[in-house]
VEXNU-49706 format. One record per residue: residue number from 1; residue in three letters; x, y, z of N, C-alpha, C in turn. Coordinates in Angstrom, 1 decimal, padded with zeros to 4 digits. Atoms other than C-alpha are relative to their C-alpha. Example, Ala and Ser with C-alpha at 12.3 -4.5 7.8 and 13.67 -1.06 7.14 Angstrom:
<atoms>
    i   aa    n.xx    n.yy    n.zz   ca.xx   ca.yy   ca.zz    c.xx    c.yy    c.zz
    1  ala   000.9  -001.2   000.0   012.3  -004.5   007.8   000.9   001.2   000.0
    2  ser  -000.9  -001.1   000.0   013.7  -001.1   007.1  -000.8   001.1   000.8
</atoms>
This chain:
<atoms>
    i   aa    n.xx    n.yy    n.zz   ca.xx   ca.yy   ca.zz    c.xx    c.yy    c.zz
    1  unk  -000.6   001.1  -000.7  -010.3   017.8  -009.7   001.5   000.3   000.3
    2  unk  -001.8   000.0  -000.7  -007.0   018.3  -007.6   000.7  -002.0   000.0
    3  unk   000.0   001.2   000.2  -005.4   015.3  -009.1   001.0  -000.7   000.8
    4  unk  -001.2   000.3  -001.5  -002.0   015.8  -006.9  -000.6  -000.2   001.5
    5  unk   000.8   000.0  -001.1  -004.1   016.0  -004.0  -000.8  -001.8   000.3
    6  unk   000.4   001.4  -000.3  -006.0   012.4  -004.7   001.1  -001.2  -000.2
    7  unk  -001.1   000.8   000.0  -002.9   010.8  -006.0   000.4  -000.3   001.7
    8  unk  -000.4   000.2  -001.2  -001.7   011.1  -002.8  -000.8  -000.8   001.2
    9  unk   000.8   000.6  -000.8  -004.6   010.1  -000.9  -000.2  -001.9  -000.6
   10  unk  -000.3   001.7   000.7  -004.2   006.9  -003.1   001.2  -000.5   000.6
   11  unk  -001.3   000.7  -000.6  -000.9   006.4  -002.1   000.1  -000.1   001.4
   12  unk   000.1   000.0  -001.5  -002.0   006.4   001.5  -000.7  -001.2   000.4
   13  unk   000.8   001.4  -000.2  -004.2   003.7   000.7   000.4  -001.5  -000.1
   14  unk  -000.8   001.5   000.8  -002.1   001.4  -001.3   001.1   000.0   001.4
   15  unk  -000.9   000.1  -001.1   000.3   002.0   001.7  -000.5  -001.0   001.2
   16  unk   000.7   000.4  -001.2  -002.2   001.0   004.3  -000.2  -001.7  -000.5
   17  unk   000.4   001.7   000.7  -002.9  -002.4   002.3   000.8  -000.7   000.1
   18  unk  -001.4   000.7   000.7   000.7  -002.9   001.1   000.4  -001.0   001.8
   19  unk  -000.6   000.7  -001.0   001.3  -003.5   005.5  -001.0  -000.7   000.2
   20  unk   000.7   001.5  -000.2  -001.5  -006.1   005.8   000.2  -000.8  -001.1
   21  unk  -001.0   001.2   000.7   000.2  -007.8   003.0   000.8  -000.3   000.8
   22  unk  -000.9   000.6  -000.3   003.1  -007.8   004.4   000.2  -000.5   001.4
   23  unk  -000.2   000.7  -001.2   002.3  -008.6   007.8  -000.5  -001.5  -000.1
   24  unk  -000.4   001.7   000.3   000.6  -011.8   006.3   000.5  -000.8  -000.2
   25  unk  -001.3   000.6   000.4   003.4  -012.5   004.6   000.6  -001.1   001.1
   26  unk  -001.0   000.7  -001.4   005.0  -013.4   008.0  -000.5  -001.5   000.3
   27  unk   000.8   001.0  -000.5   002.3  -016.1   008.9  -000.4  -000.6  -000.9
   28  unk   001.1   000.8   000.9   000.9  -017.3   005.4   000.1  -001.3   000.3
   29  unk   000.1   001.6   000.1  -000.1  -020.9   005.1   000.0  -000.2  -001.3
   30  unk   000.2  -000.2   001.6   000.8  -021.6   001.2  -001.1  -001.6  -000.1
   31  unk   000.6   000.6   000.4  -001.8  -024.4   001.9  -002.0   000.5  -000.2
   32  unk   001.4  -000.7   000.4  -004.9  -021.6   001.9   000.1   000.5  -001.6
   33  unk   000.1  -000.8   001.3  -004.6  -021.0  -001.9  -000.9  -000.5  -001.0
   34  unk   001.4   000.6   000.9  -007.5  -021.7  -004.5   001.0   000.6  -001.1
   35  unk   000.0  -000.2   001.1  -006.9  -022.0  -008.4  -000.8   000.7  -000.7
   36  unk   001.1  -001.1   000.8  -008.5  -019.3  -010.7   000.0  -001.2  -001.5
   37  unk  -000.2   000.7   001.0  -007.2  -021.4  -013.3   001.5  -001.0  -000.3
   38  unk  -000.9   000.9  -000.4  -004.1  -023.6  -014.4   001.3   001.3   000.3
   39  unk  -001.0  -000.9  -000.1  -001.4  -022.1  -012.9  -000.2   001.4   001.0
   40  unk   000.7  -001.6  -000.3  -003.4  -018.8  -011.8  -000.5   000.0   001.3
   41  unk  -000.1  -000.1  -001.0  -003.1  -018.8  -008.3  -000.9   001.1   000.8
   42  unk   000.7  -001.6  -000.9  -005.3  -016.4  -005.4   000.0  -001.0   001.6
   43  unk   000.0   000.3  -001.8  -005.3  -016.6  -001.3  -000.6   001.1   000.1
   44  unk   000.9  -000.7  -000.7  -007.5  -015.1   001.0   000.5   001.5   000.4
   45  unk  -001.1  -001.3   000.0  -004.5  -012.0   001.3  -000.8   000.8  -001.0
   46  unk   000.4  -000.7   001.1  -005.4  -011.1  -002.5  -001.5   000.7   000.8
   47  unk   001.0  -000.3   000.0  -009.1  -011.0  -001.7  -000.6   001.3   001.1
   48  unk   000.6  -000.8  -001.3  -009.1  -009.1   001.8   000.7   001.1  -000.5
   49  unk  -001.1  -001.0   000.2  -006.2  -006.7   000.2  -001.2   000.9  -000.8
   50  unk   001.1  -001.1   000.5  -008.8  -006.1  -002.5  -001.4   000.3   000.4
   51  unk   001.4  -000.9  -001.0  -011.9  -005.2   000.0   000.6   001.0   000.3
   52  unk  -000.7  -001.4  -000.9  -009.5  -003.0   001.9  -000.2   001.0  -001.4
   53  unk   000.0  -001.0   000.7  -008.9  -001.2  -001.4  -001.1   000.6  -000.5
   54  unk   001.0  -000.7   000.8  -012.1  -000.8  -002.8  -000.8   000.5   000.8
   55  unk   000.3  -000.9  -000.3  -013.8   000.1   000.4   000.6   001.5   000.4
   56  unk  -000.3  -001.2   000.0  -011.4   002.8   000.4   000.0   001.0  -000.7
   57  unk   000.1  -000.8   000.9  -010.9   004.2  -002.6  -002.1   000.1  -000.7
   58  unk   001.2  -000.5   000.0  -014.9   004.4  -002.6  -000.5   001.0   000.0
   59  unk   000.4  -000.7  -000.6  -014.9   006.9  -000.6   000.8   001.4  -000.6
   60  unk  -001.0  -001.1   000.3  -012.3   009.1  -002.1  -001.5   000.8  -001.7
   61  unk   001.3  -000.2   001.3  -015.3   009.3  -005.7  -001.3  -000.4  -000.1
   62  unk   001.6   000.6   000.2  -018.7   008.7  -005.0  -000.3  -000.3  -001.4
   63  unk   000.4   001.1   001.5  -020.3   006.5  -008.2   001.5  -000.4  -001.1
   64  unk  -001.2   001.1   000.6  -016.6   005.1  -009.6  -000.1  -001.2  -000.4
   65  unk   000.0   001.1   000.3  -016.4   002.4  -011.4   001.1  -000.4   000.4
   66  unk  -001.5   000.7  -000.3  -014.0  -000.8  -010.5   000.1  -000.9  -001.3
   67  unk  -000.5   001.7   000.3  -012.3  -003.4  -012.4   000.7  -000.7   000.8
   68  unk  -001.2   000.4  -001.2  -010.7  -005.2  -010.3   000.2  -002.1   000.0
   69  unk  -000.3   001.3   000.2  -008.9  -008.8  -010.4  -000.5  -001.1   000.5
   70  unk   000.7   001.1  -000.8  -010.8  -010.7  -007.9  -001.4   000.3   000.0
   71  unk   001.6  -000.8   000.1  -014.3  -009.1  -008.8  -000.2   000.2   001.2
   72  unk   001.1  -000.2  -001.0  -015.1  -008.0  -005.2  -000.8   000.8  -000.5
   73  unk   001.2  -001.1   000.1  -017.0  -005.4  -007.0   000.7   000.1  -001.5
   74  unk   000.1  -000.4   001.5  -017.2  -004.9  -011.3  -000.8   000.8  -000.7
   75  unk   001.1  -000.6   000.5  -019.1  -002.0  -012.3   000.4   001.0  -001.0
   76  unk  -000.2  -001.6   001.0  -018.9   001.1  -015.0  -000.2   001.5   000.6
   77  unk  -000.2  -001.0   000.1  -018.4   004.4  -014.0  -000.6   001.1  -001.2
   78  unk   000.1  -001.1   001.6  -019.7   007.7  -016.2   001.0   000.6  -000.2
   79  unk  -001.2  -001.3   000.6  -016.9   009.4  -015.9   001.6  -001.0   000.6
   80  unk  -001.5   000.3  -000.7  -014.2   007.9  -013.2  -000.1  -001.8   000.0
   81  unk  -000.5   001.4   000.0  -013.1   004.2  -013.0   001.2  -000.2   000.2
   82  unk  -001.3   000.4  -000.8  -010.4   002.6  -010.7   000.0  -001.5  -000.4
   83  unk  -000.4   001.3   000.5  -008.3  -000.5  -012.3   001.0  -000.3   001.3
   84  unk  -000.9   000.7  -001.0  -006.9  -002.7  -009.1   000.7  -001.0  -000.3
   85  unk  -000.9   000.9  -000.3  -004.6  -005.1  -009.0   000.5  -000.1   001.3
   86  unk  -000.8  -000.1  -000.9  -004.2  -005.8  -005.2   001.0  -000.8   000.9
   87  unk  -000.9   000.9  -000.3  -001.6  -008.3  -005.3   000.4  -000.5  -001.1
   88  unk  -000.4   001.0   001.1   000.3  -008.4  -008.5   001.2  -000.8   000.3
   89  unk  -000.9   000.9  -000.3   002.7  -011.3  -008.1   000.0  -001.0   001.0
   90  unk   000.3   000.9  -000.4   000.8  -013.6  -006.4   000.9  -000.9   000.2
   91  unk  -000.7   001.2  -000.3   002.9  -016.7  -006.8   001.6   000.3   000.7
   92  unk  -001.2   000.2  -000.7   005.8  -015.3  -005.5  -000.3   000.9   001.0
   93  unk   000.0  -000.2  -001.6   004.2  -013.9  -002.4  -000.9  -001.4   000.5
   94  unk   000.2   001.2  -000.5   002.9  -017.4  -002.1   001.0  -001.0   000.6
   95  unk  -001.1   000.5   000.2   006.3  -018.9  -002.8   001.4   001.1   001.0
   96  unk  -000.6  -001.1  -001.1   008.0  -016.2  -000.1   001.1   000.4  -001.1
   97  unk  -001.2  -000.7   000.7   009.7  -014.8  -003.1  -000.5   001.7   000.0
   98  unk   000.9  -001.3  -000.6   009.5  -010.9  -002.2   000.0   001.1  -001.0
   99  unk   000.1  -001.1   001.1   008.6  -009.1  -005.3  -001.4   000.0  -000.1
  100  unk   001.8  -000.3   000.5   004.7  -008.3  -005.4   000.2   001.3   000.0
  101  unk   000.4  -001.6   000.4   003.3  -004.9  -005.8  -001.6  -000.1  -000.1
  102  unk   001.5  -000.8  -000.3  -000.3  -003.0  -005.1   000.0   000.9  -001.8
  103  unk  -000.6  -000.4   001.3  -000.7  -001.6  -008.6  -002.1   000.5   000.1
  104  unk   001.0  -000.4   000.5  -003.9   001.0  -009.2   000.4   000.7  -000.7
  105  unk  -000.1  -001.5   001.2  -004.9   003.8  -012.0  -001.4  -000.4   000.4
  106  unk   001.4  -000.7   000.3  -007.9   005.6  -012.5   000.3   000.4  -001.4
  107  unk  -000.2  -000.7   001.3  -008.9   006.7  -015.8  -001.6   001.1   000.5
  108  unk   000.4  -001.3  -000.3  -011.0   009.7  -016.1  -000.7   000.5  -002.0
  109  unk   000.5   000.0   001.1  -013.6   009.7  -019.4   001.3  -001.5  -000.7
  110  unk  -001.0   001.6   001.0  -011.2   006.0  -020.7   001.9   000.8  -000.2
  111  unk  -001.1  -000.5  -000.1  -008.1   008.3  -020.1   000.4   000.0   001.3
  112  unk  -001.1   000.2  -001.4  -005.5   007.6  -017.2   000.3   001.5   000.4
  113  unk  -000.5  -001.2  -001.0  -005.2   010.3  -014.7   000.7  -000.5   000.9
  114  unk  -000.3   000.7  -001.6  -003.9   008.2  -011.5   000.6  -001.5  -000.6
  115  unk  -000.4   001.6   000.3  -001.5   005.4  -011.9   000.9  -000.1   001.8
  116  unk  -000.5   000.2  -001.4   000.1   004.1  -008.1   000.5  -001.5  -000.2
  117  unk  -000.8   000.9  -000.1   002.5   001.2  -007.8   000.6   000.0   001.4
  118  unk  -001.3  -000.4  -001.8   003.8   000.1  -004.0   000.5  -001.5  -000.3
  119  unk  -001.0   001.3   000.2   006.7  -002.5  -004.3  -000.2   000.0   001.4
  120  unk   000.1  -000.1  -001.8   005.6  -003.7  -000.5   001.3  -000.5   000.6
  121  unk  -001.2   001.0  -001.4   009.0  -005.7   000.9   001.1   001.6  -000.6
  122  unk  -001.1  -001.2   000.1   010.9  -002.2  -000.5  -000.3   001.2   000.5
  123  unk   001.0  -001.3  -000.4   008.4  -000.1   000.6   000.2   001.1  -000.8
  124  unk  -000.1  -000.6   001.0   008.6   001.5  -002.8  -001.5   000.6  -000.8
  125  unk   001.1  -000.2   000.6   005.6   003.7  -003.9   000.7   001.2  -001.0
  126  unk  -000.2  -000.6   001.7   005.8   004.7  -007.7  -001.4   000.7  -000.2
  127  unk   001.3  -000.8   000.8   002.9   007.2  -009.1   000.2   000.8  -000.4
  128  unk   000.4  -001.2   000.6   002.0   009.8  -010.7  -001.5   000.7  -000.4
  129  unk   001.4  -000.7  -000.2  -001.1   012.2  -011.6   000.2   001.0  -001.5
  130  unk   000.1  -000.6   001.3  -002.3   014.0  -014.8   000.9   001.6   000.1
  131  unk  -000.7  -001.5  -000.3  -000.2   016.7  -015.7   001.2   000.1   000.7
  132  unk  -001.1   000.3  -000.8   002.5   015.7  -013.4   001.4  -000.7  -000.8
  133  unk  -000.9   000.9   000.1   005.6   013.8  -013.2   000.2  -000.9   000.7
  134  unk  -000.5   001.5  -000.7   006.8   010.3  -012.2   000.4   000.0   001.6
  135  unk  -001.0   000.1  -001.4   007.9   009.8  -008.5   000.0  -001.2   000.5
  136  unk   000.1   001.2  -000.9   009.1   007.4  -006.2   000.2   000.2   001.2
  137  unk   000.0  -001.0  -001.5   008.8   008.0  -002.6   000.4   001.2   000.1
  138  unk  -000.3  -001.5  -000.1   008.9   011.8  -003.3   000.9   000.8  -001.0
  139  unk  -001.1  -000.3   001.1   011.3   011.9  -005.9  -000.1  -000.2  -001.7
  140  unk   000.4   000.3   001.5   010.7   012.6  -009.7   001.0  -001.0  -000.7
  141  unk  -000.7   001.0   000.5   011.6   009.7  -011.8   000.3   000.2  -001.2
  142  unk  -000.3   000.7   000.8   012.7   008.8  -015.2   000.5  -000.7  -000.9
  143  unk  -000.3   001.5   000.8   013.1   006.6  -018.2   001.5   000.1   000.0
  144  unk  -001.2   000.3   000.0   016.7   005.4  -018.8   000.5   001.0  -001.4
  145  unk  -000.3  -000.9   001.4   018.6   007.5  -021.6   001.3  -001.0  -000.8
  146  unk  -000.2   000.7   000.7   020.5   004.6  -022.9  -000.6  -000.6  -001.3
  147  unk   000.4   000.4   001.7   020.1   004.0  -026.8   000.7  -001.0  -000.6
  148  unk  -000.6   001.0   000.4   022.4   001.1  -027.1  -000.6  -001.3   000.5
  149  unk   001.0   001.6  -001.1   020.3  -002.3  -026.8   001.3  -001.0   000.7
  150  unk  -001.5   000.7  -001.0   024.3  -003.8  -026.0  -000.2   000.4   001.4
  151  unk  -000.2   000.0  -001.8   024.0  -001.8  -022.7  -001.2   000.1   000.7
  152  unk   001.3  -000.1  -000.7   020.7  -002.2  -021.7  -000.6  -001.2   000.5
  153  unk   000.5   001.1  -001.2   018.9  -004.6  -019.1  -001.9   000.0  -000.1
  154  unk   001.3   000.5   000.7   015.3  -005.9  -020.3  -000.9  -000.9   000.8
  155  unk   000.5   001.0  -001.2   012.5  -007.6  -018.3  -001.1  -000.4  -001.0
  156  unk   001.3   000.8   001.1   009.8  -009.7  -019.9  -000.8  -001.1   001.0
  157  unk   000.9   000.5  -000.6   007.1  -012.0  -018.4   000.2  -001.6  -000.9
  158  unk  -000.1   001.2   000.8   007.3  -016.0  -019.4  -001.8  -000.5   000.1
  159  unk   001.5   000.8   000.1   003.9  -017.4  -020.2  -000.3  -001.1   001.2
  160  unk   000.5   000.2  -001.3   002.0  -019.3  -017.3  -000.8  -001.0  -000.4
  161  unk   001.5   001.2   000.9  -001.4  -021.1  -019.3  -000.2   000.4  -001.4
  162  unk   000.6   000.0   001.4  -001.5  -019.8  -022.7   001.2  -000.8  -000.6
  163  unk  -001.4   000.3   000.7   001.5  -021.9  -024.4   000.0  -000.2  -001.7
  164  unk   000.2   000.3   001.2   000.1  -022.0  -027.9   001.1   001.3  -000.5
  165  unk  -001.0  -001.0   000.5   003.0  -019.1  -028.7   001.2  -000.2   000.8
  166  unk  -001.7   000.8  -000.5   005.8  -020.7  -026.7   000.9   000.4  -000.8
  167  unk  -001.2   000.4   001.0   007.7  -021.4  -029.2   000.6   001.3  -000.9
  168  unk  -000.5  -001.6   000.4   008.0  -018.0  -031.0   000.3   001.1   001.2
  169  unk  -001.0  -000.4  -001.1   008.4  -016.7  -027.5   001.3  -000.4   000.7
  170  unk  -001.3   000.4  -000.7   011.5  -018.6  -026.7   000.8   000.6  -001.8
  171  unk  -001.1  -000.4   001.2   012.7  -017.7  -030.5   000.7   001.9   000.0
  172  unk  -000.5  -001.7  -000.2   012.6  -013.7  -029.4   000.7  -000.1   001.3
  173  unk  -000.9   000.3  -000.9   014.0  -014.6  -026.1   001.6  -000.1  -000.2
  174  unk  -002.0  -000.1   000.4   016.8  -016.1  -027.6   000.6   001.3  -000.7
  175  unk  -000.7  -001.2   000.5   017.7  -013.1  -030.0   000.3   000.7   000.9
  176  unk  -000.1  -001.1  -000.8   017.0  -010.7  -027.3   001.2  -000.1   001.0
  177  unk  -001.2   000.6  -000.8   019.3  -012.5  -025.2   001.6   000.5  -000.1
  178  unk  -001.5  -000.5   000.6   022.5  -012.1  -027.3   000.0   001.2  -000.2
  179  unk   000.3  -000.9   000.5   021.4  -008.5  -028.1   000.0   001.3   001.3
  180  unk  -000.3  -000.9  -002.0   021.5  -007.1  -024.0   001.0  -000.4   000.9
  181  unk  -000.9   000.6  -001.1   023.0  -007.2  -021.0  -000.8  -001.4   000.3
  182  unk   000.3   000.9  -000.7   020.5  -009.6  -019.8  -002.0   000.1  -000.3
  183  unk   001.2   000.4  -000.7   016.8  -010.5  -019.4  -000.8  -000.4   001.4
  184  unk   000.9   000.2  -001.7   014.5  -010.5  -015.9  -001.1  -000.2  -000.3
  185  unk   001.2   000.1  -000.7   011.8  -011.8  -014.7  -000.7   000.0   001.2
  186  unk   000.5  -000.1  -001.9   010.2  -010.6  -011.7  -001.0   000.0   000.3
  187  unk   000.9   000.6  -000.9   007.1  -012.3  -011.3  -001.0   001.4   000.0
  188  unk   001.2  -001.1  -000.4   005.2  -008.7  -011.1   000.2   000.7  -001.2
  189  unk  -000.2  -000.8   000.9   004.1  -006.8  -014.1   000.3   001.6  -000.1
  190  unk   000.1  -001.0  -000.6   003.4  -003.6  -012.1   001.5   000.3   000.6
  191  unk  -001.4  -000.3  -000.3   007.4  -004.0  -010.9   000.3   000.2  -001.0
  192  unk  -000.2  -000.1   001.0   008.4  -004.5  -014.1  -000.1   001.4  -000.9
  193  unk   000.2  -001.3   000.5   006.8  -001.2  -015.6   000.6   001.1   000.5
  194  unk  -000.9  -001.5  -000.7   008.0   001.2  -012.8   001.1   000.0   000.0
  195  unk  -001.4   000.1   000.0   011.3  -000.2  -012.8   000.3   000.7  -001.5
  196  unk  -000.4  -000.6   000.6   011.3   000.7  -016.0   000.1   001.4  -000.4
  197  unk   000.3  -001.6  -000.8   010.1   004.4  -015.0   000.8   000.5   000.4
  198  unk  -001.3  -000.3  -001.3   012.9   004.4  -012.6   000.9   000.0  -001.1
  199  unk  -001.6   000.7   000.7   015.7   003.6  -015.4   000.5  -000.8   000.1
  200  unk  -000.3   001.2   000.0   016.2   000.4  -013.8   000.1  -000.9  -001.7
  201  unk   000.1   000.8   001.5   015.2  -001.9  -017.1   000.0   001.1  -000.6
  202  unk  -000.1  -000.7   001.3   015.3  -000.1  -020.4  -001.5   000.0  -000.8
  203  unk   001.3   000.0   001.0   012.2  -001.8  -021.6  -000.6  -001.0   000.6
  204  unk   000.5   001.3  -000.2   009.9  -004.6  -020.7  -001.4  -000.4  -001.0
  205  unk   001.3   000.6   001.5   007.5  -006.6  -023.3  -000.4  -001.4   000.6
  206  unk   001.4   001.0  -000.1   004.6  -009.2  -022.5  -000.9  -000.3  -000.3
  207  unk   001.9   000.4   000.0   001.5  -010.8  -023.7  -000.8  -000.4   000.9
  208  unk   001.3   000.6  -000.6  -001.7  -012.0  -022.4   000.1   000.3   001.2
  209  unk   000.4  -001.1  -001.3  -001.8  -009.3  -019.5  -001.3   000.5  -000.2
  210  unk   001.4  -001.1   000.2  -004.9  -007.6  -018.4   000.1   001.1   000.6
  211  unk   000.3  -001.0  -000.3  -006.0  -004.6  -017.4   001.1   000.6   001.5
  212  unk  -000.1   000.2  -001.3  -005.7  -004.9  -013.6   001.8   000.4   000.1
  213  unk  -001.5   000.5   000.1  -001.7  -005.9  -014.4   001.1   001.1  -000.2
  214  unk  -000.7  -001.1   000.5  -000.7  -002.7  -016.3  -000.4   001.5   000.4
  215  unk   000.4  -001.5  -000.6  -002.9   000.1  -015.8   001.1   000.9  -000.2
  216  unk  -000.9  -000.7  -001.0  -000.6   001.7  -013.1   001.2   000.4  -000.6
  217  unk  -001.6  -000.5   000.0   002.5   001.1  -013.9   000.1   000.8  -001.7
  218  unk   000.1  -000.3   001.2   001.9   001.9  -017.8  -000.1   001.6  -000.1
  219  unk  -000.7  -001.2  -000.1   001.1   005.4  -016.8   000.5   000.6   000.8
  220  unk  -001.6  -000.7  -000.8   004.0   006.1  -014.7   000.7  -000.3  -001.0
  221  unk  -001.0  -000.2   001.0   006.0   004.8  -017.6   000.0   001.7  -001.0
  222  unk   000.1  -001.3   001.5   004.7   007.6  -020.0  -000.1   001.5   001.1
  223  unk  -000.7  -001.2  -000.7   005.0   010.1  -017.0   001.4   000.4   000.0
  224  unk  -001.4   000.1  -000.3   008.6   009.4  -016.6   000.7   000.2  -001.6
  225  unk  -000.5  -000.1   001.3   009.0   010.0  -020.3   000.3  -001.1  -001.3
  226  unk  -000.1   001.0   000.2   008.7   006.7  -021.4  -000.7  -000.2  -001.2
  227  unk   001.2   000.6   000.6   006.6   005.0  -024.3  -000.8  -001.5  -000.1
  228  unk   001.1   002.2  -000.5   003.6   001.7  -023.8  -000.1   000.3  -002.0
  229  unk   001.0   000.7   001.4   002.3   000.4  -027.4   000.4  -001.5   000.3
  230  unk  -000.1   000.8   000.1   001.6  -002.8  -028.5   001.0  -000.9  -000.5
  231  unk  -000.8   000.5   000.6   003.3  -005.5  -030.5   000.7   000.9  -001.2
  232  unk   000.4  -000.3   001.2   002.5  -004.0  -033.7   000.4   001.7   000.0
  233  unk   000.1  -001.6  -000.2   003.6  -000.3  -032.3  -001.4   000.6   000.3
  234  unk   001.5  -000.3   000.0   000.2   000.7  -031.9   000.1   000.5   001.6
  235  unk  -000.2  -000.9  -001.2  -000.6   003.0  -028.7  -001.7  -000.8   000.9
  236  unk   000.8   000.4  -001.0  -003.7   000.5  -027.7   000.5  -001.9   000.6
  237  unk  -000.8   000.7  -000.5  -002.1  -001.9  -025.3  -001.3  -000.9   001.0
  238  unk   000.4   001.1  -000.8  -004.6  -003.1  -023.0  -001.3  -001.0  -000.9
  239  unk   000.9   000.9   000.4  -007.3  -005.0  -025.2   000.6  -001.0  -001.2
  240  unk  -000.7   001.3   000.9  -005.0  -006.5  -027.6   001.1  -000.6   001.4
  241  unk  -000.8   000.9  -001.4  -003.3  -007.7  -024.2   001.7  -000.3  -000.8
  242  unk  -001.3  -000.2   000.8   000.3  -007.1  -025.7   000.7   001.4   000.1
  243  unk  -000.3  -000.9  -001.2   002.5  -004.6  -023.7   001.7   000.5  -000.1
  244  unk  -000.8  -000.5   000.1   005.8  -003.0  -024.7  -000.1   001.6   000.6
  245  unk   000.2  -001.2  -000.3   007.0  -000.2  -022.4   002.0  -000.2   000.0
  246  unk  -001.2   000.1   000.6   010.5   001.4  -023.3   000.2   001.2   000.3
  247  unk  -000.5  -001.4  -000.2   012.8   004.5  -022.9  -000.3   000.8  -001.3
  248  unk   000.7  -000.9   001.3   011.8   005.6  -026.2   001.7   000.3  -000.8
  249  unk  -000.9  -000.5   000.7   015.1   005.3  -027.8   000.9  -001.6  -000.6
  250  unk  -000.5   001.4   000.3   015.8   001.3  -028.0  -001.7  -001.0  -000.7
  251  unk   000.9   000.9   000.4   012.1   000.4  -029.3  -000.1  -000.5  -001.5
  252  unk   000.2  -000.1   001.2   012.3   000.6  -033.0   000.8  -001.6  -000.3
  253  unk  -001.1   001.3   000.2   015.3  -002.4  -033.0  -001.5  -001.4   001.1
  254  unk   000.9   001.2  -000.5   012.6  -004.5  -030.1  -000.9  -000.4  -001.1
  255  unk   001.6  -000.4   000.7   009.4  -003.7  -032.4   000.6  -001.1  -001.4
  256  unk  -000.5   001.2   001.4   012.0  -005.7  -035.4  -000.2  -001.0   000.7
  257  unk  -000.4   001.4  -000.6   012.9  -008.3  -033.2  -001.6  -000.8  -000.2
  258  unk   001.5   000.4  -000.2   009.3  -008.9  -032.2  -000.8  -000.3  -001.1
  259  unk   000.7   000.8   001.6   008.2  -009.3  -035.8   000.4  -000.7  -000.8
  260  unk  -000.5   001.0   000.1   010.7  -011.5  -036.6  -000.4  -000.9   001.0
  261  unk   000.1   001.4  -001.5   010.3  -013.8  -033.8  -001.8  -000.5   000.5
  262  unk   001.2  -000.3  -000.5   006.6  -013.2  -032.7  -001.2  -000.1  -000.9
  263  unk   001.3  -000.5   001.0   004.0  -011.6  -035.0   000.5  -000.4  -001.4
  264  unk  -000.1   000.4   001.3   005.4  -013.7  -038.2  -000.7  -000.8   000.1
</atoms>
């Protein structure tokens, strides 16, 4: 498998998608939108974004498995399996706030070979490929080399429909708060990860993500030299749905916070 070779052909696809996003962008009607759930927003964009993707990347693997966020298609794979996301940030390409992202991976035997991230209003495509390195439009990336949590810039995700941990998430908020430069939320978890790839943030931590959400950007973090685990440190992140990714030199001090504040 020429992994540099399909990466690329991936990133041709997520490209091709990213501009029928953003040409609907221009025209949406934020009164075509159906609820998944409270809060959990989808438009007919998501749905046709993820046809486009999945008849494409079909074609790149005969028998592939998908997961993919809007089930057009849910099946198992023996070997290859493509995790979509083809519109993370929904509500704020609803809300014409312009931070979404196209966000795939492949895994390859339950192991990530292929992760692809396109920040569409920056026209920013983040990936990478087994064996490789990080890039962003053509240019190798990495994590931040900042080891002081004083000078570091932190992004986190605020809860949406689960609120039964509110309250211990606004208690790590606050520490974390006094403890950085700052906290962001940008609405996309898939931005969130590569930014952290890029050096932008230092670190970003979230619960009750799925699959679809992180994939991608998760390994371009750990291309770029980065490290994912869980709450608990732990290196399996997507089924306990709990998502620390970090330069690998400020997590030890998060990982306390987090167990004071969080997992007590």
């Amino acid at each position: 498998m020429d992994y540099e070779l399909l990466c690329t052909q991936v990133c041709a696809i997520a490209r091709m998608t990213g501009n029928f996003i953003r040409k609907e962008s221009m025209n949406f009607d934020a009164q075509k939108i159906e609820f998944k759930g409270l809060n959990d927003l989808v438009s007919y964009v998501d749905k046709q974004a993820e046809q486009q993707l999945v008849n494409n990347l079909s074609e790149l693997i005969v028998g592939a498995g998908f997961t993919t966020e809007e089930e057009t298609i849910n099946s198992r794979g023996d070997v290859f399996n493509w995790i979509i996301d083809p519109l993370d940030g929904t509500t704020n390409f609803i809300h014409g706030i312009p931070v979404y992202s196209i966000s795939i991976a492949l895994y390859e035997n339950d192991e990530p070979v292929i992760g692809v991230v396109y920040e569409i209003n920056r026209s920013e495509m983040f990936y990478a490929y087994k064996d490789g390195p990080a890039f962003l439009n053509g240019k190798k990336i990495a994590v931040s080399k900042r080891a002081a949590l004083s000078d570091c810039l932190l992004a986190t995700g605020f809860p949406y429909y689960q609120f039964d941990k509110q309250a211990q998430y606004m208690q790590l908020f606050s520490e974390m708060m006094r403890k950085c430069h700052g906290l962001r939320r940008m609405g996309s978890a898939a931005v969130d990860l590569v930014y952290v790839a890029c050096g932008r943030f230092d670190a970003f931590f979230e619960y009750n993500l799925n699959a679809w959400d992180v994939a991608g950007g998760a390994f371009i973090v750990q291309r770029a030299g980065g490290k994912i685990m869980n709450f608990s440190g732990g290196s399996e992140f997507i089924n306990t749905r709990e998502i620390l990714a970090v330069n690998g030199l400020i997590d030890e001090e998060i990982l306390e916070a987090i167990a004071r504040n969080f997992n007590a």
